[in-house]
N, C-alpha and C positions, 0 to 999 in steps of 0.2 A: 319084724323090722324094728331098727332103734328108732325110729321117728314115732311106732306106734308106742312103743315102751313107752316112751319119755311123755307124750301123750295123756296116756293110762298114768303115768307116775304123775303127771302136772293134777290131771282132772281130781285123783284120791285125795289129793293133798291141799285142794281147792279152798277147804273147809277153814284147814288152819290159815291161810293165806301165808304160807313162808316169803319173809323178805318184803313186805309189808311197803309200800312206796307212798315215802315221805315228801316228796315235792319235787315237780317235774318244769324247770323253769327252760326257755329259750337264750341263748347266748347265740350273741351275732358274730361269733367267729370259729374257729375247729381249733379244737383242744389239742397239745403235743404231747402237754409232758402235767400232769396235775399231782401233789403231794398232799395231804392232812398235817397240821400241826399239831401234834402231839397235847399242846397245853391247850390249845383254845379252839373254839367251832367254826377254826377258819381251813379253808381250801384255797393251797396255794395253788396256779396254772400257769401255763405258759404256753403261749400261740403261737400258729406257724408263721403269724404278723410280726415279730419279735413286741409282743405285749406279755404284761404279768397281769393276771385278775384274779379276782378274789372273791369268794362266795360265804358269804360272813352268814353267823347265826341259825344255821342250820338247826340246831338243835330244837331252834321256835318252831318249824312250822313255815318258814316264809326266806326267801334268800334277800341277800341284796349285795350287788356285784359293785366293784370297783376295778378300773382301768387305767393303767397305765405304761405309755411308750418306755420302752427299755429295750437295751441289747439284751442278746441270748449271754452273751459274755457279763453279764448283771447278778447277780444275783439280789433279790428286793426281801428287808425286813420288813413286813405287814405285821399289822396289828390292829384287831378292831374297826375294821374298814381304815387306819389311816397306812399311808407310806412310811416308815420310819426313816428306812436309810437305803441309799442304792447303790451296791459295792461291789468294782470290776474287781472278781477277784482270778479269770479266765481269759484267756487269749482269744481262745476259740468258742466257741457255741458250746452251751451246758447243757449236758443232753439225761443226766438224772440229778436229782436229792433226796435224801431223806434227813430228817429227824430223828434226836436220839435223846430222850431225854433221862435224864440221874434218876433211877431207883431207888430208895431210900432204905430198900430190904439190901440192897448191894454194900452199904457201908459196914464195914470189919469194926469188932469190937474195938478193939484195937486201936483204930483212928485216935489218934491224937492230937484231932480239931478241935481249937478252940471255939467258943459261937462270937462268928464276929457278927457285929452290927455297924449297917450303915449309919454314922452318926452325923450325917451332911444337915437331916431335915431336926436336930435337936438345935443347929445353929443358924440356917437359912430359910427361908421361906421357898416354895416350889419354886422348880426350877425356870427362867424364864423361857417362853417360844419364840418361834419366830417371829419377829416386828410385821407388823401391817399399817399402811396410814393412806388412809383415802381411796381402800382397794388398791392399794399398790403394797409391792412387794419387793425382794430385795432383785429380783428377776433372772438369780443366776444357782438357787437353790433347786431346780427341778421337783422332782415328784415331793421335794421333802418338804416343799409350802404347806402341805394340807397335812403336815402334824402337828397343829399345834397345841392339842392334847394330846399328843400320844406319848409325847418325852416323862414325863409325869407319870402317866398309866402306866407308860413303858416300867421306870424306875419301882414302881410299887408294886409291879406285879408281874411282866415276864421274868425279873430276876431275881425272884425267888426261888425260883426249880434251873438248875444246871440243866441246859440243853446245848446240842449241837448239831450245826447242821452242816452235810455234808452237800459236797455238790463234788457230779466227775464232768469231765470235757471229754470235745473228741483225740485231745491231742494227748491222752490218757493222764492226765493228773487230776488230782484229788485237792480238792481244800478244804479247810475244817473251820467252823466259824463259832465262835459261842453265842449263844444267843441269835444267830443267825449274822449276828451285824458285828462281830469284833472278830475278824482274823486270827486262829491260830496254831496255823499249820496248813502246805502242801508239801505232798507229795508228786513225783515223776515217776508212773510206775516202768517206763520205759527204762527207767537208769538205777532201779535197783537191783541188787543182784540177790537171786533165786536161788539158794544152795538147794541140792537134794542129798538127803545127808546119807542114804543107799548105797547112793556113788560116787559122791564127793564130787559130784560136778557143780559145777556154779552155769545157771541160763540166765538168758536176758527176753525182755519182752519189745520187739519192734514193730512201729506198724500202731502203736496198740491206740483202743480206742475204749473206755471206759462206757460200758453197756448200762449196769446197777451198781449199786453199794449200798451198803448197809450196817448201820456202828450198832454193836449189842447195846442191852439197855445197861451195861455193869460197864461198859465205856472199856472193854479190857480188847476188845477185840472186832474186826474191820473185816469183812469179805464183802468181796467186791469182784462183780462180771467185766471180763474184757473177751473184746476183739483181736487177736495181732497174732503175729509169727514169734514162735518161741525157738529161739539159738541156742547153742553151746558155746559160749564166750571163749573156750579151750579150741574151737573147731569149728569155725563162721562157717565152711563148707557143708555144714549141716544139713541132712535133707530140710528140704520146707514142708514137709508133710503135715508138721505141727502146727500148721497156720487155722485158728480157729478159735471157738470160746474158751476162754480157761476163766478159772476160778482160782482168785488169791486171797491169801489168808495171811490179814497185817496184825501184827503187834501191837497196841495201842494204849498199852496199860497204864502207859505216862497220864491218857485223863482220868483214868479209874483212881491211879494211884497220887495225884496233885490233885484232884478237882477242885478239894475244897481253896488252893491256891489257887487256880484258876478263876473261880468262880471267883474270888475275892478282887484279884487284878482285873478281869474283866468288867465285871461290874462297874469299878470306879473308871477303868478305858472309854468303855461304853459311852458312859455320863459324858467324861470327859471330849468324847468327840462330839456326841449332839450337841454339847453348850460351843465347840468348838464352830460349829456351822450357824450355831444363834450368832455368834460374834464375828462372822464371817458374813452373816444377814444384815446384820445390824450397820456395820461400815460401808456397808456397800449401797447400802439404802441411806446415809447419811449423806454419802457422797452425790446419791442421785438429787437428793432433796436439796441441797447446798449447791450444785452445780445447777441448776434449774432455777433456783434464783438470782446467782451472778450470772447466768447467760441473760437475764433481763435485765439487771443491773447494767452490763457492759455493752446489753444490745443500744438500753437508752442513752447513755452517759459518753459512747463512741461518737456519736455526733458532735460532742464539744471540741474538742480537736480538730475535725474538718472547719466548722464554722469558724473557728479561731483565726487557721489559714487563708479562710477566702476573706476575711477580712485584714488582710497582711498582718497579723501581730505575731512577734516573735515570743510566744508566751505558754507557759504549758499549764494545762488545767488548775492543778495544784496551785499555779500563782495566780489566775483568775480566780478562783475561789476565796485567795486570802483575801487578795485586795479587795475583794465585794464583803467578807468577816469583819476586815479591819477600819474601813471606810474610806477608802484611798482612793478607790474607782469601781464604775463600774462600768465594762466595755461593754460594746453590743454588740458583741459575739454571744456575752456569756449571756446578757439581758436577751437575746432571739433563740437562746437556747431553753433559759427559766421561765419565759414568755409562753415561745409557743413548741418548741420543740418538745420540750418535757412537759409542760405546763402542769397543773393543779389536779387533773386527772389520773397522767401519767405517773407522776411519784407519788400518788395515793396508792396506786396499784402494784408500784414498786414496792413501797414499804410496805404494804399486807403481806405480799410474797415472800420477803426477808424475813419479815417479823412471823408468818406461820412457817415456813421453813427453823427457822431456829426453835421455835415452840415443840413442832416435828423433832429435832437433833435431841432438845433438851428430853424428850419424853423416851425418845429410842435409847440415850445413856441412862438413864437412870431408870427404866424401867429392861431393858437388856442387855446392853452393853455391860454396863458396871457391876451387874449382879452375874450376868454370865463368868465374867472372868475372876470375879469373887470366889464363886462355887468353883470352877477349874482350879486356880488356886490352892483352898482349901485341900478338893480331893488329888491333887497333886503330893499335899505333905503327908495323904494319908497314904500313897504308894510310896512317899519317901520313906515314911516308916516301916511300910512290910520290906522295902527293899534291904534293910538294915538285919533283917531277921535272913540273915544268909541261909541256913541252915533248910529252910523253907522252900524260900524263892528264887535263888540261886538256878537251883535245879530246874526251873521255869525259865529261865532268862531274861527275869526283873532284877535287872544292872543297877547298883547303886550309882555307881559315876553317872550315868546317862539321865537317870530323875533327878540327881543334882543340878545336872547342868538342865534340865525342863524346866524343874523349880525355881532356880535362877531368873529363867526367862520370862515364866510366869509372872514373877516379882515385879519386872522389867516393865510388863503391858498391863501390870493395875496401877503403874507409876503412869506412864504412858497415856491407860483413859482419864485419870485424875485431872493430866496436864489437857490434854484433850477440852475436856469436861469448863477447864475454867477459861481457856482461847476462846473457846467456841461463843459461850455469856460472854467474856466482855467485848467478842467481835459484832456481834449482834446488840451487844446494849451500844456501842460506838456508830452502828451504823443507824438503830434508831435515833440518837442523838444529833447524827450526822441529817437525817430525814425531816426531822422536826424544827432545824434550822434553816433546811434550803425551802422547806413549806414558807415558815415565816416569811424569807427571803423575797419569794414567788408572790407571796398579800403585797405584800410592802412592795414591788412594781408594779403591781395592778394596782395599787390603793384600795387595798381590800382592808377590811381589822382583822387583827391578828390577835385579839382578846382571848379567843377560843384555841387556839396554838400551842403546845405547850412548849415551856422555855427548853433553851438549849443551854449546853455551858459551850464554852467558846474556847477552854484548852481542851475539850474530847474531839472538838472539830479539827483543829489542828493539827491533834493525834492522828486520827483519822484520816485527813488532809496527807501526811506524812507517811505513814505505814499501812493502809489502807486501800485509798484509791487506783493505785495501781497494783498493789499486791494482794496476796489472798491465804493467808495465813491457816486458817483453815483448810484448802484447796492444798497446801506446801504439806501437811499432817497427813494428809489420805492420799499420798503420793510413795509410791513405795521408793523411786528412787533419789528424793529430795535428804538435802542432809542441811537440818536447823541448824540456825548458828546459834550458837551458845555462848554469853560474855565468859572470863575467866578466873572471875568471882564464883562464878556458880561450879566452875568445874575443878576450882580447884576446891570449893568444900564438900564436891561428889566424892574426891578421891581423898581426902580426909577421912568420909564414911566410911571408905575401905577398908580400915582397919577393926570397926566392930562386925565387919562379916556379915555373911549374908547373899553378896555379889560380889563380882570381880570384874564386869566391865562398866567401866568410866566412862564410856563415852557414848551410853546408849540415851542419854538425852540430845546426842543429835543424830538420834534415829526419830523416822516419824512414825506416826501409829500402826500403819500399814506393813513398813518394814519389820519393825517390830514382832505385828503378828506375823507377818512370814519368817522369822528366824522362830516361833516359837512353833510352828507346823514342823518344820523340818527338824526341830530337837524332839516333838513328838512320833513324828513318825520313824527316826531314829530307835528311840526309847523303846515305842512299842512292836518295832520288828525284831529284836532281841528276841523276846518268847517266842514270835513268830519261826524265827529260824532255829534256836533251841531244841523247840516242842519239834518240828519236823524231821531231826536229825535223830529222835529219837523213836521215830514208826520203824519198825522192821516187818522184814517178809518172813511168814513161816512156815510157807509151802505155798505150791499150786496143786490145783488138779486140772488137768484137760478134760473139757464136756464134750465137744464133739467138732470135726473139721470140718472147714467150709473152701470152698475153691471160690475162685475170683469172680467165677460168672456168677454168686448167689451173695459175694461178701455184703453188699448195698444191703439186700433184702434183710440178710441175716442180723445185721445193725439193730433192725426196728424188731426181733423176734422179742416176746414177752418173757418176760423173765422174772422170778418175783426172790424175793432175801428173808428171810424172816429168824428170830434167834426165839424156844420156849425153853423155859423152868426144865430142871430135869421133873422125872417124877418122884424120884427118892430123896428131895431135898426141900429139907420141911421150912415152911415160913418162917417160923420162929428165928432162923436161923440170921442172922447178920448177915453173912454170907452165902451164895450159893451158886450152883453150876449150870450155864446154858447150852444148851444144845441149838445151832446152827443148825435150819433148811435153807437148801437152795431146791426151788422149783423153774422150769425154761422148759420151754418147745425145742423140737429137735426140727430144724427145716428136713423137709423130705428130700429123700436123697441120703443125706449124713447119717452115717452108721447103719447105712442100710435097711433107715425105717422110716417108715410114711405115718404121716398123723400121732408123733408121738410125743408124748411130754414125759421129761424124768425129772425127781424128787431124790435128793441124794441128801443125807444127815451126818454130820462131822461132831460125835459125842465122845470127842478128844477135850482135854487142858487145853483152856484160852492161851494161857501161859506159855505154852511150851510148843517146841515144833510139828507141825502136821506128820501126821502117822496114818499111812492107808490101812492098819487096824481097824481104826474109830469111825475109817469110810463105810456108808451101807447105803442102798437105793432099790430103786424099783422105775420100771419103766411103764406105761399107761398107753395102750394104743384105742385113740378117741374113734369113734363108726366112725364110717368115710363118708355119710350123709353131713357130718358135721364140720366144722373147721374152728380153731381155738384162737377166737378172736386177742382174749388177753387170760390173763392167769395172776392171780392173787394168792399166797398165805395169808392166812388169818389164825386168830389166837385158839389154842385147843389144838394146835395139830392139825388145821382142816385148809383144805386147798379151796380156793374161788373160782371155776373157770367159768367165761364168758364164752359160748359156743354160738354161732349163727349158720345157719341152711346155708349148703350148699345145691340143693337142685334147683335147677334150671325153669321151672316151672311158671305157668305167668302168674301164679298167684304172690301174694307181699310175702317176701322173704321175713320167717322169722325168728329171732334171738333166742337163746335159753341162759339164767345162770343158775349155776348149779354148785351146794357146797360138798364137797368130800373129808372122807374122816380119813387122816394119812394111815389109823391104826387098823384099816381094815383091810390094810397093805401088808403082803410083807418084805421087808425092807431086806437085800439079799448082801451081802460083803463084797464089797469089791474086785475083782480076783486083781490078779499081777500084781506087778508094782513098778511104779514111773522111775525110769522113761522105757523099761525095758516094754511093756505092754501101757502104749502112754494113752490111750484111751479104751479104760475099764469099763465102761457103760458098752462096750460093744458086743461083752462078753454076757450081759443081762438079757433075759427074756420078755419081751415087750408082755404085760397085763390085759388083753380084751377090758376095756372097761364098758360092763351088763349095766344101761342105766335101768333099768326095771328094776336092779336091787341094788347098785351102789350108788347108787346118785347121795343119797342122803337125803337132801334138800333140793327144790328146783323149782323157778319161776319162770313163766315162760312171757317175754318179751316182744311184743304184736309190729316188730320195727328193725331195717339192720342197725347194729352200734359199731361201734368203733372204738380204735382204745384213746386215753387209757382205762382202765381200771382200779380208780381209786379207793381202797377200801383201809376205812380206821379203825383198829383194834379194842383202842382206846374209848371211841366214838359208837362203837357196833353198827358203823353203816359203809355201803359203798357206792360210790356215786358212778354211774355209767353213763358214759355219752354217745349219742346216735348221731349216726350220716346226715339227720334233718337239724343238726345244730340244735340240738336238747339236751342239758344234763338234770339227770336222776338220780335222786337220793333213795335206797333201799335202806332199809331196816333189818339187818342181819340175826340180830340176837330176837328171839320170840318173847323173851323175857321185861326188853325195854318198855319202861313205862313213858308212853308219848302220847300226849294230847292232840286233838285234831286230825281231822278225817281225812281217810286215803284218796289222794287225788286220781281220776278216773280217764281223765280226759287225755288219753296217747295216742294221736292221731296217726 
């Protein structure tokens, strides 16, 4: 019996404990979709709640999760337990990702990178966070309030290693992110066309629904699992028979071959969008704290006007005020309003309000605001400059014109919070002055002393009186649709400056700060979709293979079938080497039924040129049929050639059903050529001979698991571990490699 095999094979192997478990923590929700980061000891996940969480630190000994609401249409840069950034970059529900990070054994002699250095932190101090003032927040940042270390950690340390992460949908595209949080590149695998160079047919893929993906670590090359119906563009009357998995194989050499361009644009992208959302924090939180105090101001000061009326004077605030400044009169309107309306309490309370609100503005500009848009600025001219090296970045689609006209704008809103910066002081030194005279005011009808007071001048009241009291000059700035009036002194010696260059609009001193920065979002987001659409138009398809058909009663099921990517080293390709060649595995379940086999998993190897177009030459495989005691819950590659399957009982029995995982060496396979060739025999796996797999002697490796699990099955290369999750809402970290040196004892307790 296999159960007794597997058994016997568990009990021998007892000794060495293979797969070693690292920490068994509880999570209060069921896992969909979970990936590893490549650079750090985080685990990204994704829940059927539409939540992202994250299980930091692994590598201690001890987890610690963080949670947060997002669409599936999200994808979230994490880092070190914080949120980074959270970027729709999907229509529909994202149903995988992975991570890909830059090789450093991948880089050609040849390269003729120069080493650039970020030179931002030789001239600025760290970058500023998000503003906070009294436990408040700008309230419109979402998950990205809680980085406000990360931007920092972020800059100094995930962008050192070129990574990318991919993410597919169900409405089959693809998008490519660096860093996980700077877009660039999607694809529509639905709308590109398929040539088969055999027959000079061109297909298309409809229907299709992106399963896996997978970017090699040399960044040259993309296979990627889909769902759909494959056409002959020639001849749409096509059977459908072809409706099922296929395996495509993208071009991708443009990151392999730009990165270190890439890597250099993004990076300063990057910066430049966090500081973009600091300055986005900052105004928005200024505006909170400045409206907050004039709705007190205008709540108190609104009764002057009534009372005016019910005492018949035809008079408006303004000129009640003078005449009690200048000594002419004073009505008893205005005396029942300084009396008791407002009185000695009330504009104590007022003026603190004003007076910490401004304290608040001043602290926000000069600790955020002004330094945010500083640093944007700066790395602004320093994409002006890579943009000028045509030769480079061209080919990326960093547009000179386009970061002219950014930098421009840039210029625009450090003019912008300067003028900002000084409205704001002397509206708030006006309105203290303005406070400290109606206090006086207020003794002096009571007959109070006014020793303790402090003086007023009596042309800032006026001022104040004047431009002030009914207006709100600050309030008119954080107004996106307000246009400043401007005297024409001042605009005619703007347009004087016009001619030592620089800028070219004249009349963006009567834009307010708000506007402002919205014209400088939309010349950014301009600017930086250039590479975006560049770099995409430059993916190509370089074949398919068909795995195996599914019909419409099984399509659902088939969606969630386990499927794993994985690209190794060849063997002949010595490290030494600059360069060198990988060899693509695709490992997947075959649903029962398809191709006329039950319980089976195939392993097919593509050790063709990343370069060049797919040749079912370089195709070879083998098929694996699992005992029918068992069922293959998920399935993992792992590094060395070796498959991961997670198997769990099938019988019936009352006793607790339970798990096994088990590693396999693919080389003790052998791998058989694919026969035919597409479309003439378009599904070659049929024509393979399913492998009995003897777990009493191929197992390898195998632990057996006292619980059902469920997928996915997360397992890191990088990391040497895989984390697996159960039906009782528990994920588990194993210990793959025997060799890792890990402190702290194996936790015992799996209920």
């Amino acid at each position: 019996m296999a159960e007794e095999q597997m058994e016997d094979a568990s009990t021998a192997a007892a000794a060495s404990t293979p797969f070693q478990l690292q920490f068994d923590k509880p999570i209060p929700f069921q896992i969909k979709m979970a990936e590893w980061n490549p650079e750090k000891d985080l685990l990204a996940m994704v829940t059927d709640d539409s939540r992202f969480s994250l299980i930091a630190s692994i590598g201690k000994g001890y987890g610690q999760s963080l949670q947060g609401s997002a669409s599936h249409q999200f994808v979230g840069a994490l880092m070190n337990g914080k949120m980074l950034r959270t970027t729709k970059s999907h229509d529909v529900a994202i149903v995988c990702l992975n991570w890909a990070e830059d090789d450093p054994l991948s880089r050609p002699e040849k390269d003729e990178f120069l080493s650039y250095e970020d030179r931002t932190t030789r001239f600025f101090p760290p970058a500023p966070v998000m503003p906070r003032i009294g436990g408040l927040s700008s309230g419109d940042t979402g998950l990205a309030d809680e980085n406000e270390e990360a931007i920092p950690e972020f800059s100094s340390a995930s962008c050192q290693r070129f990574n990318i992460l991919c993410s597919g949908g169900k409405d089959g595209c693809v998008c490519f992110s660096i860093f996980g949080i700077f877009p660039v590149g999607k694809i529509n695998i639905t709308k590109i066309p398929i040539n088969v160079g055999s027959s000079g047919k061109s297909y298309q893929l409809q229907d299709a629904s992106v399963s896996k993906v997978s970017l090699s670590r040399n960044l040259q090359k993309l296979v990627l699992l889909c769902f759909g119906k494959l056409v002959d563009i020639d001849n749409l009357s096509h059977s459908c028979e072809s409706s099922g998995l296929h395996c495509l194989y993208l071009d991708t050499s443009i990151f392999f071959n730009r990165k270190n361009e890439l890597h250099q644009v993004a990076q300063q992208a990057s910066s430049i969008q966090d500081l973009v959302e600091v300055v986005r924090a900052s105004v928005s939180l200024i505006s909170k704290q400045w409206s907050n105090a004039m709705s007190l101001f205008h709540e108190k000061f609104s009764a002057l006007p009534n009372l005016i009326s019910a005492h018949g004077v035809e008079s408006s605030s303004e000129d009640e005020f003078l005449s009690l400044l200048f000594g002419t009169r004073t009505s008893p309107a205005l005396h029942q309003f300084l009396a008791s309306s407002l009185g000695e309490a009330g504009l104590k309370r007022m003026a603190k309000a004003v007076d910490s609100a401004g304290r608040d503005i001043r602290g926000i500009i000069t600790e955020h605001l002004q330094p945010a848009v500083e640093i944007i600025s700066f790395r602004l001219a320093e994409l002006r400059g890579l943009a000028r090296w045509r030769s480079r970045f061209q080919i990326i689609g960093l547009d000179e014109k386009l970061i002219d006209g950014v930098t421009e704008s840039i210029g625009m809103l450090v003019v912008q919070v300067e003028r900002f910066s000084r409205v704001a002081a002397t509206v708030v030194y006006l309105f203290q002055n303005f406070f400290a005279w109606v206090l006086k005011s207020v003794k002096i009808l009571l007959n109070e002393p006014t020793d303790q007071v402090p003086a007023a001048n009596s042309e800032l009241v006026v001022i104040f009186l004047k431009f002030l009291l009914d207006k709100d000059p600050i309030k008119q700035l954080l107004e996106a649709d307000e246009r400043i009036e401007c005297d024409m002194d001042t605009a005619r010696h703007v347009e004087q400056l016009v001619v030592f260059g620089g800028f070219t609009d004249t009349q963006f001193l009567e834009k307010s700060l708000v506007k402002q920065f919205n014209e400088l979002e939309v010349c950014l987001k301009e600017a930086f979709l250039m590479p975006f659409t560049t770099i995409s138009s430059q993916i190509q398809c370089q074949g398919l293979l068909p795995l195996y058909p599914v019909t419409s009663s099984v399509t659902l099921s088939s969606s969630c079938m386990p499927t794993s990517i994985s690209f190794y080293k060849d063997e002949d390709s010595s490290h030494e080497e600059s360069s060198y060649s990988l060899t693509d595995y695709v490992c997947f379940k075959i649903p029962d039924g398809s191709l006329n086999k039950r319980n089976c998993i195939g392993v097919i190897k593509d050790s063709g040129n990343c370069c060049t177009a797919l040749s079912m030459a370089s195709l070879s495989g083998f098929l694996l049929h699992i005992p029918d005691e068992y069922e293959c819950v998920d399935l993992s590659l792992y590094k060395d050639n070796q498959v991961v399957l997670l198997l769990s009982e099938t019988s019936c029995s009352d006793s607790p059903a339970k798990s096994w995982m088990v590693m396999l060496q693919t080389e003790n396979f052998s791998f058989m050529p694919l026969p035919g060739t597409f479309p003439a025999n378009i599904y070659s796996l049929q024509k393979l001979v399913a492998l009995d797999l003897q777990l009493g002697t191929d197992y390898g490796k195998v632990r057996s698991i006292p619980h059902t699990v469920s997928t996915p099955l997360a397992v890191s290369a990088s990391r040497g571990v895989a984390c697996v999750f159960s039906s009782r809402r528990h994920a588990s970290v194993y210990i793959l490699d025997e060799d890792e040196e890990e402190e702290g004892d194996e936790i015992s307790d799996m209920e």
